[in-house]
LUMMIGU-502951 format. One record per residue (C-alpha): x, y, z; residue in one letter. Coordinates in steps of 0.5 Angstrom, whole numbers, plus 2048, in hexadecimal, padded with zeros to 3 digits. Example, Ala and Ser with C-alpha at 12.3 -4.5 7.8 and 13.67 -1.06 7.14 Angstrom:
2
8197F7810a
81B7FE80Es
END
This chain:
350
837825818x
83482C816x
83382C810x
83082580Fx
82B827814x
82982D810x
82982880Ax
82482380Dx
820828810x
82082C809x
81E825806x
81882380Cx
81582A80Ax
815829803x
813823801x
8148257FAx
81A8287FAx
8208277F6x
8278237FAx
82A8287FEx
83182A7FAx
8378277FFx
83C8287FCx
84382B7FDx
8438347F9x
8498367F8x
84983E7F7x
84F8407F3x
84F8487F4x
84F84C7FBx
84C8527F8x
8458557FCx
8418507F8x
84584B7FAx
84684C801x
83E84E802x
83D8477FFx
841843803x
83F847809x
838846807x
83883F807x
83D83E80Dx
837842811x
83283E810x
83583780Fx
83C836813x
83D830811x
83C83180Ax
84282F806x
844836802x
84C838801x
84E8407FFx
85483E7FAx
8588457FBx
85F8467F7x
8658467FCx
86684D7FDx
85F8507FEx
85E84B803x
86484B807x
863852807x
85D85280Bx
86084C80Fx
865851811x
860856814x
85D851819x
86384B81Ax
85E845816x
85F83F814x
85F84080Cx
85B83B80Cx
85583F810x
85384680Ex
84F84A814x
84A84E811x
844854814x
83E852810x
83A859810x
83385880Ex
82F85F80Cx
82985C80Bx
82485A80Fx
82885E814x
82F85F815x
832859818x
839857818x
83B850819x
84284D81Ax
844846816x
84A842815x
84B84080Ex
84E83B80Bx
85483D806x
85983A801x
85F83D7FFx
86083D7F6x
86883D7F6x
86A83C7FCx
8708387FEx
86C834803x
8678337FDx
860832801x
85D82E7FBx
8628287FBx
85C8227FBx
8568267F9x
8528257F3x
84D82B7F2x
84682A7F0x
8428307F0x
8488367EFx
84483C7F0x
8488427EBx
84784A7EEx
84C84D7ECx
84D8537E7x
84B8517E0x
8528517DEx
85684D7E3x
8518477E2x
8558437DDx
85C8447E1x
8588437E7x
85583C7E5x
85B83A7E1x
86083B7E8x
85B8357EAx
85A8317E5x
85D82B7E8x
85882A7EDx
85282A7E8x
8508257E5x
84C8257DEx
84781F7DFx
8468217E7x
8468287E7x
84282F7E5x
8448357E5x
83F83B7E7x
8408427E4x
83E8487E8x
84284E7E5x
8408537E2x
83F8527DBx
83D84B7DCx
83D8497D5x
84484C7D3x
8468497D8x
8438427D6x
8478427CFx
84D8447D3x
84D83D7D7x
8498387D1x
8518367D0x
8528337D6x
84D82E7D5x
84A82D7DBx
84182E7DCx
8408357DDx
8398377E0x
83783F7E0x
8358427E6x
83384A7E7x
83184E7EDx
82F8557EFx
8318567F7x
83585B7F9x
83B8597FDx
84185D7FFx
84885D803x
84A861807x
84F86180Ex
85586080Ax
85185A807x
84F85680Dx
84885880Dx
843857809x
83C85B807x
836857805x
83485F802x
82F85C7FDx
82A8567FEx
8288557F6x
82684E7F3x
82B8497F0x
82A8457EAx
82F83D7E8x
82D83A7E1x
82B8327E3x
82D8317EAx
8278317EEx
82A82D7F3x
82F8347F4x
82B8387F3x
8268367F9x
82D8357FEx
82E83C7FBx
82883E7FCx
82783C804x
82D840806x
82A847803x
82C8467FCx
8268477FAx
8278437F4x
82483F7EFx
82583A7E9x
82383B7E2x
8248387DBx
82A8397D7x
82683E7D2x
8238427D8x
82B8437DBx
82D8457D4x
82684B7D3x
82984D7DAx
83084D7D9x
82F8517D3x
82A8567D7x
82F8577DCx
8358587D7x
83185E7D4x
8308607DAx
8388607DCx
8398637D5x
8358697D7x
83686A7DEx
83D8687DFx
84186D7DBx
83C8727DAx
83D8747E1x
8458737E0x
8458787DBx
83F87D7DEx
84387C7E4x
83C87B7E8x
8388767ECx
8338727E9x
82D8757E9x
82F87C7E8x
8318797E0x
82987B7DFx
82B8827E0x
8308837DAx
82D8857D4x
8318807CFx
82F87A7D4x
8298787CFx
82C8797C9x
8318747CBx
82E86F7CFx
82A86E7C9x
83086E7C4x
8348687C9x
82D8647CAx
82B8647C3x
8328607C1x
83285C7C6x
82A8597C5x
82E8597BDx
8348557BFx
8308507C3x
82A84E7BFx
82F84D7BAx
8338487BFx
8328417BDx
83883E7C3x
83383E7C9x
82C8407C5x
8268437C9x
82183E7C6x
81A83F7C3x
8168437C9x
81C8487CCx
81E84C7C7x
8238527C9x
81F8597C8x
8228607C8x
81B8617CCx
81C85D7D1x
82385F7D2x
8228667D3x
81E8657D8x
8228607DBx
8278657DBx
82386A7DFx
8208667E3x
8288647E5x
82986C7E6x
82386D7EAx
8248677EFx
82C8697F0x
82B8717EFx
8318737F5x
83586D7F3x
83C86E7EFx
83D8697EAx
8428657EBx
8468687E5x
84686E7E7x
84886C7EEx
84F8697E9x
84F86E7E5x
84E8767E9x
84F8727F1x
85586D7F0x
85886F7EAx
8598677E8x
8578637E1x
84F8627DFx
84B85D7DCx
8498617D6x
84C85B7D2x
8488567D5x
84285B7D4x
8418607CFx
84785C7CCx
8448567CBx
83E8597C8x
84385C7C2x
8468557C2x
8408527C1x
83E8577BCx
8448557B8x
84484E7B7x
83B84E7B5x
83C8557B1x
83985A7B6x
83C8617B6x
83D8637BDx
83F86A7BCx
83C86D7C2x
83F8677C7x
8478687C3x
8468707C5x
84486E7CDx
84A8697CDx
84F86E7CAx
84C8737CFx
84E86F7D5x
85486C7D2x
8568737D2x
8548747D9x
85886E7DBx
85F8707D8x
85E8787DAx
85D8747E1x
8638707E0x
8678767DEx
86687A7E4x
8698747E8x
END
C-alpha cells in the first residue's frame, strides 16, 4: 500500500530514523483545523488510516449537500502557499449519535481533540466507550490547551499536549477547506507523530513535557491578549498596536499570568524554563506582528457570528488559577466581564 511504501522509503533515507507512526488517528471535531488536518494527511498519504468523527447533525448536513455516504465526506483542500492549489480529497468520516453508529467495533488509539475548548469534555464523553485507558491517548489541540487538560484529567485516559500556529478556515458551506497559514506545530513526546505529522506539511515537532508546558503558557498569553481585546475594540489583530490602552493592558494581563504560572506546582516548568513577563510580552507582539490582518477567533464568535467564546478557557482559567495558588487577577476578572457581557447583549439581540 501507499502508505507502507512511503514508510519504507522514510526508513531507507534515514537510517537513524524513529519507526514510522502507523497507527489508526481518529480526529473528533470538523471544525477547520480538523478538517485541514485530516485533509493534509489524506494528500499526502492516501492510505493512511485517519477518520474525522462528526456529530450526526453536522455531518449529515454536509452530506446532504452533495448526496454522500455519511461514512465519507468530499472536501476541496485549498492551499495558499506556495501557490494557490485546490485539491479534491474524499475523507473517511464517523458519525457520533447516529442510529447506524459507525464506530460499533472500533477502539480508538490516538483521538485527536479540535473542538472548541468548551465542547471538549462532551465531545469525548460521547465516546468514552470506544477509548481504552491502558491502550489510548488522547491529544488536546484546542485553544486554551491547559484548561482544557484540567477538564478531561477525570476521564483517566493518557493525555498528551499538542499546539499548532497554521492558519486554516471553512468556507463553501464548510466543504472547503483553506490551508491559509503555514506555521509550526509542536506534540509533548510523540516523535514518532510528530515525524508522520511533520512529512505531510505539518511542520511539526516533539518536545519534552517541560517544553510543551513553556509554550503553552506563552501561547495562552498571547490568546488572553490578543483574543478578547480584539472582540472588545472591534478590530483586527494588528490594529490593537494602534489603541492607546493597549500597552497598559497587555502589561497588566501578561504580569498576572507569568504570576499564577510561576506559582503553579501541577505541571512545574522546571529549573532552566522559567515563564518571564519579558519574554511573553515579546511573545505576544511577535504573535501580532506575524498575524497583523487576521481576526482573531474570538472576535470572529463575538463581532461576526454573534456565538459563545472561550474566554473561560482563556482569561477565565488564568483568574481560576489565581484563586486556587492566591494570585489577584483583577485585570483578567475585567476582560471576562467585558466578553461576558458582549455575550449576553449577543444573545439578547437574537
Amino acid at each position: 500500500s501507499a502508505i507502507q511504501e512511503t514508510s519504507s522509503h522514510t526508513t531507507q533515507c534515514k537510517s537513524t530514523a524513529v519507526m514510522a507512526f502507523r497507527e489508526p488517528i481518529h480526529i473528533l471535531g470538523a471544525g477547520s483545523i480538523g478538517v485541514c488536518w485530516s485533509a493534509l494527511i489524506r494528500s499526502s498519504l492516501p492510505a493512511y488510516p485517519v477518520t474525522l468523527l462528526s456529530r450526526h447533525n453536522t455531518a449529515t448536513t454536509n452530506s446532504k449537500a452533495s448526496n454522500q455516504h455519511p461514512s465519507t465526506r468530499d472536501v476541496a483542500l485549498k492551499r495558499l502557499h506556495p501557490k494557490p492549489t485546490v485539491e479534491k480529497l474524499q475523507l473517511s468520516q464517523h458519525l457520533i449519535g447516529s442510529n447506524h453508529n459507525d464506530l460499533e467495533s472500533t477502539k480508538i488509539k490516538n483521538l485527536l481533540v479540535t473542538t472548541k475548548s468548551y465542547q471538549a469534555r462532551e465531545a469525548v464523553e460521547s465516546i468514552l466507550p470506544y477509548l481504552e485507558k491502558e491502550s489510548s491517548k488522547i491529544i488536546i489541540i484546542c485553544n486554551g490547551a491547559l484548561s482544557v487538560k484540567e477538564d478531561l484529567s477525570k476521564f483517566e485516559i493518557p493525555l498528551v499536549l499538542a499546539t499548532t500556529t497554521h492558519g486554516a478556515y471553512l468556507e463553501n458551506n464548510k466543504q472547503d477547506v483553506v490551508h491559509a497559514g503555514v506555521g509550526k506545530t509542536y506534540i509533548e513526546n510523540m516523535p514518532q507523530l510528530a515525524e508522520l505529522w511533520d512529512s505531510v506539511g505539518m511542520r511539526c515537532k516533539s518536545l519534552s513535557t517541560n517544553e510543551m508546558n513553556v509554550m503553552l503558557w506563552q501561547k495562552l498569553a498571547a490568546n488572553c491578549v490578543i483574543n478578547p481585546l480584539t472582540a472588545i475594540f472591534r478590530c483586527s489583530n494588528g490594529e490593537l498596536l494602534l489603541e492607546p490602552s493597549f500597552p497598559q493592558l497587555l502589561y497588566e494581563i501578561v504580569g498576572e499570568l507569568v504570576a499564577v504560572a510561576n506559582m503553579d506546582d501541577s505541571d512545574s516548568t522546571g529549573g532552566e524554563a522559567s515563564i518571564t513577563e519579558e519574554a511573553l510580552v515579546a511573545f505576544v507582539y511577535e504573535v501580532i506582528r506575524d498575524t497583523e490582518h487576521n481576526r482573531s477567533s474570538m472576535y470572529q464568535d463575538i463581532v461576526l457570528k454573534q456565538q459563545k467564546s472561550e474566554i473561560d478557557h482563556l482569561n477565565g482559567f488564568v483568574v481560576k488559577k489565581g484563586r486556587v495558588v492566591g494570585v489577584e487577577c483583577t485585570t483578567n476578572e475585567d476582560i471576562v466581564g467585558r466578553i461576558k457581557q458582549l455575550e449576553t447583549r449577543n444573545k439578547n439581540a437574537h
